[in-house]
Each structure stands twice: as C-alpha cells, then as structure tokens.
N, C-alpha and C positions, 0 to 999 in steps of 0.2 A: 494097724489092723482094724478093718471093719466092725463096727458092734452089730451085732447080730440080728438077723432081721426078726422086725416083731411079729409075736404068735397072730395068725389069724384068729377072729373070735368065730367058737362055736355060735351053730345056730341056737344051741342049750341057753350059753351066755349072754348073746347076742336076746334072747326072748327073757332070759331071768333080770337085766340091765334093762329092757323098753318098759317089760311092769313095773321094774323101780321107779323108774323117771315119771309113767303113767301116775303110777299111788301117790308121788310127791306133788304132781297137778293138780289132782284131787284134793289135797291135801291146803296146796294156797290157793285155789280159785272156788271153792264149795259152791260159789254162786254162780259158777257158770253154764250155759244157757244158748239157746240162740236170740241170737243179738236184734233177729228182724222181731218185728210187734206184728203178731198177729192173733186170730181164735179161729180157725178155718180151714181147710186143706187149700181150698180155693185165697184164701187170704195170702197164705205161707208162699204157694207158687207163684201168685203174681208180684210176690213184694221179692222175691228170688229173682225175679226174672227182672225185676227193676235195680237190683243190687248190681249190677255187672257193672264194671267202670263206672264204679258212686260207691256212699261209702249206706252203711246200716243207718245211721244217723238223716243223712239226709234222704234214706228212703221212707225209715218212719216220723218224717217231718211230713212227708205227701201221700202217706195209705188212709188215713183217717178221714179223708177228705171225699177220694177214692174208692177207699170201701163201702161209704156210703153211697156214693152214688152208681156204684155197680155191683150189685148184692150177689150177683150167682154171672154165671158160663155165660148165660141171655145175653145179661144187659152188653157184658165185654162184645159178643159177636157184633150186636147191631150197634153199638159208640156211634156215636159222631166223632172220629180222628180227628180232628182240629182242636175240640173241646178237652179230650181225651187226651189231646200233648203239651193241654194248657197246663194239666193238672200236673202231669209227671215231668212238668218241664226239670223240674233244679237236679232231677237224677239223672240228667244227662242224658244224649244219645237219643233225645224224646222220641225224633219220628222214627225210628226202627225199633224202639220198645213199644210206643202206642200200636203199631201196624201188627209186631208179634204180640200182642193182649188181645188186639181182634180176634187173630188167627187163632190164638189159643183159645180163646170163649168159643169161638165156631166147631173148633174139632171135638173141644170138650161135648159138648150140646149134641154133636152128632154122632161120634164114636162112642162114647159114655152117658149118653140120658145127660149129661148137664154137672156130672158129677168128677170129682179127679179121684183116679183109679189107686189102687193102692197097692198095687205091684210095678216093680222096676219094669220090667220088659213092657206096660203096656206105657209108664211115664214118658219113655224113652221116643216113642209116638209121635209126642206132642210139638208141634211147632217149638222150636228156641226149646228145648229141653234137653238135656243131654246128660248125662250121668251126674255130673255133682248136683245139680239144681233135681234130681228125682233123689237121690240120698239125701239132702238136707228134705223136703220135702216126707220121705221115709222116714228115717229118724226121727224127725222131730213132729210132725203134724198124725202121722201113725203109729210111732211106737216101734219102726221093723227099722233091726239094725243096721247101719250101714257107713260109708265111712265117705267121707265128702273131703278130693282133695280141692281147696282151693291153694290160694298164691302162698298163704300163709303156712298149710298144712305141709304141703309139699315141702315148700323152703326148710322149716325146721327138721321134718322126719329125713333129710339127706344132710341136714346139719348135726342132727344125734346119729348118722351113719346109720338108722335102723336099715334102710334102703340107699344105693346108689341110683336106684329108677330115674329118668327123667321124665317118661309118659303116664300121664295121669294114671290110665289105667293098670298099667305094672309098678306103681306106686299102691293105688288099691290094694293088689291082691299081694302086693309082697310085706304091705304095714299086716294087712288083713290075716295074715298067716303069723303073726306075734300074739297077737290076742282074742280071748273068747268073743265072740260075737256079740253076748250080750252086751261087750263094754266099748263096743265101736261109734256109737254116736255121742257117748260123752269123752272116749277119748279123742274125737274132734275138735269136739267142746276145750278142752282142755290146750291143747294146742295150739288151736287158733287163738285163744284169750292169750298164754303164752308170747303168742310172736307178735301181738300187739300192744303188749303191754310193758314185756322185758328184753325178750329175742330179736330185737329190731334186725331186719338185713342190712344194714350199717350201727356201727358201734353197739352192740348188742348189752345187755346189763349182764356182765358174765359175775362181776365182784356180789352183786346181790339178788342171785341164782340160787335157788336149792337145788338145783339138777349139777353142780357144777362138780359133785363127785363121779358122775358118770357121764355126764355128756365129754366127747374126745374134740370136743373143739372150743374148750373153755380155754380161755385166753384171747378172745378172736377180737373181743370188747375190755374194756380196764377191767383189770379183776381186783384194783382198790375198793371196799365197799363203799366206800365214801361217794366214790367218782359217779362209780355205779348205779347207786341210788339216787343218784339224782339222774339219771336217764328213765326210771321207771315210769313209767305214765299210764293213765288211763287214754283209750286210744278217741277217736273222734269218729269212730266208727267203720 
C-alpha cells in the first residue's frame, strides 16, 4: 500500500515556518549588513553596479580609490574611460561597467539634478539598473524596504520551499507576501549572509544549521555536526 501523500502546507504555516527560520537568522548573524562599503546613495549604486560578476570583496578593494576621484553624477558623466577601466579593472567586465558608470552619471545629472532618486520606478530608469541593484540601493542607502533577489537569495528561498518561483520578480512578490515589509531588507540581509556562509549550493552546512528544524531539505549537506562545521566559512565576498 501506498503511504499517504503528504499534507500540503498552508499558506498560514508556510508564513508561521519563514518567520521562524527569519527570527533564527537574526538570531546568528546580528551583524549582518550590506557587504558593499559605502556613505552615499551615489556610492551604494555604483559599487552595485560594479558587484555583478565580482565578488563585494573585490569591489571594496577599488571604491576608495574611485570615490575619490568621482565625487557626484559630474565627474562619472564626463570620465576619461580608459582611466576610469583602469580603476575598476579587478572587478571584472571593466569596459562595459566603465561605459555603464558614464551612462549612469549622464542620466543622473540630467534626469535628476545630479542626484539618485529614491523611488523604485524612477531607479529602474537608470542605465544598467534594474530591480535588485534599485532595492539594495532602497534598502539599504534610503531606509525603503525592499527585497533584493540575488543568486544567493533566490537559491535559498526555493531551497526552504518558501517559493517554487524561478523569475526574479515572482520570487519578489511571492517571498514579499510572507513578511511585514518593514522586515524586507534585513531579511535579505539575513539570507544572503546564510548562503555564503552555511547554505553553500553544493554540500550545504545542514549538521550545523539552526534552521534545520524547519527547512524541508535538510539532509541535502552532511548533517554530522562535525563534518558540517567545518564547511562553515566566512565567504570572500
């Protein structure tokens, strides 16, 4: 005989089990943060914008250098590009990052006074912008909540089954319908540090997890704690 097929989870349960897992992130990561170094809304978006295929690490190895020498929207529009891909060379991908930093200081300057906007629909605007890179932006350089998936976010929220979504944006709004808004850009925070740290997308730290009473796909990594804990790492960015 067949054994029985299992209950689907309410969406009651399904949202009572994501705050658990949320409050347990909270819980071991207190100090998490966004990872890129910045003081600026203008700082925040172009160190965003240099993070794509690079890692945080080796973006704030080259903003310090960069910040200084392009202080607002201006200086980015008129660069010298050759100069300007000397600087962001080690984050990869130079001459179509440098080109989109142009682009973005010009439309800033022009469409906004010089300034970066602080609503989604006008971020979305912007040259090489596009919804995660204006929510981290949001979140984190204005205070308006928002929820950023990247490689990481994504991977995990289909790995605790909160979502089955594959498309960034049906990921958004269907994590986004679990929790208050106000707790959207640290529970970012919280997840991304998660899948860099324990959640690997191979052999994941499942034995030394605190989510492992509730995540449905514990087992996926050794669930020895032994084994486990020594997979845990801080990431390289």
């Amino acid at each position: 005989m067949a054994p029985p097929a299992a209950t689907p989870e309410t969406t009651l349960a399904l949202t009572r089990r994501a705050r658990a897992m949320n409050r347990a992130l909270a819980e071991l990561y207190p100090e998490a943060r966004c990872e890129l170094d910045f003081g600026t809304p203008l700082e925040l978006l172009v160190a965003t914008v240099l993070s794509a295929q690079s890692t945080d690490r080796r973006v704030n190895a080259v903003t310090p250098a960069l910040f200084a020498r392009y202080p607002d929207a201006a200086a980015y529009a008129a660069a010298d590009q050759a100069e300007l891909e000397e600087l962001i060379k080690p984050t990869g991908f130079f001459r179509a990052k440098s080109s989109a930093l142009v682009k973005l200081g010009a439309a800033l300057v022009a469409d906004f006074g010089g300034e970066v906007p602080g609503r989604l629909e006008d971020l979305v605007t912007l040259p090489g912008v596009g919804r995660k890179t204006a929510n981290v932006v949001l979140g984190n350089a204005f205070g308006v909540p928002g929820i950023t998936v990247d490689t990481h976010f994504a991977r995990l929220v289909r790995r605790f089954r909160w979502t089955t979504e594959t498309d960034p944006v049906k990921i958004e709004h269907a994590v986004g319908e679990l929790f208050p808004a106000k707790d959207w850009t640290m529970l970012c925070h919280h997840v991304i540090w998660h899948g860099r740290r324990r959640c690997h997308a191979r052999n994941p730290a499942c034995g030394a997890c605190p989510l492992a009473r509730w995540c449905p796909s514990f087992g996926e990594g050794p669930t020895d704690p032994v084994k486990a804990a020594k997979l845990v790492r801080e990431p390289r960015g």
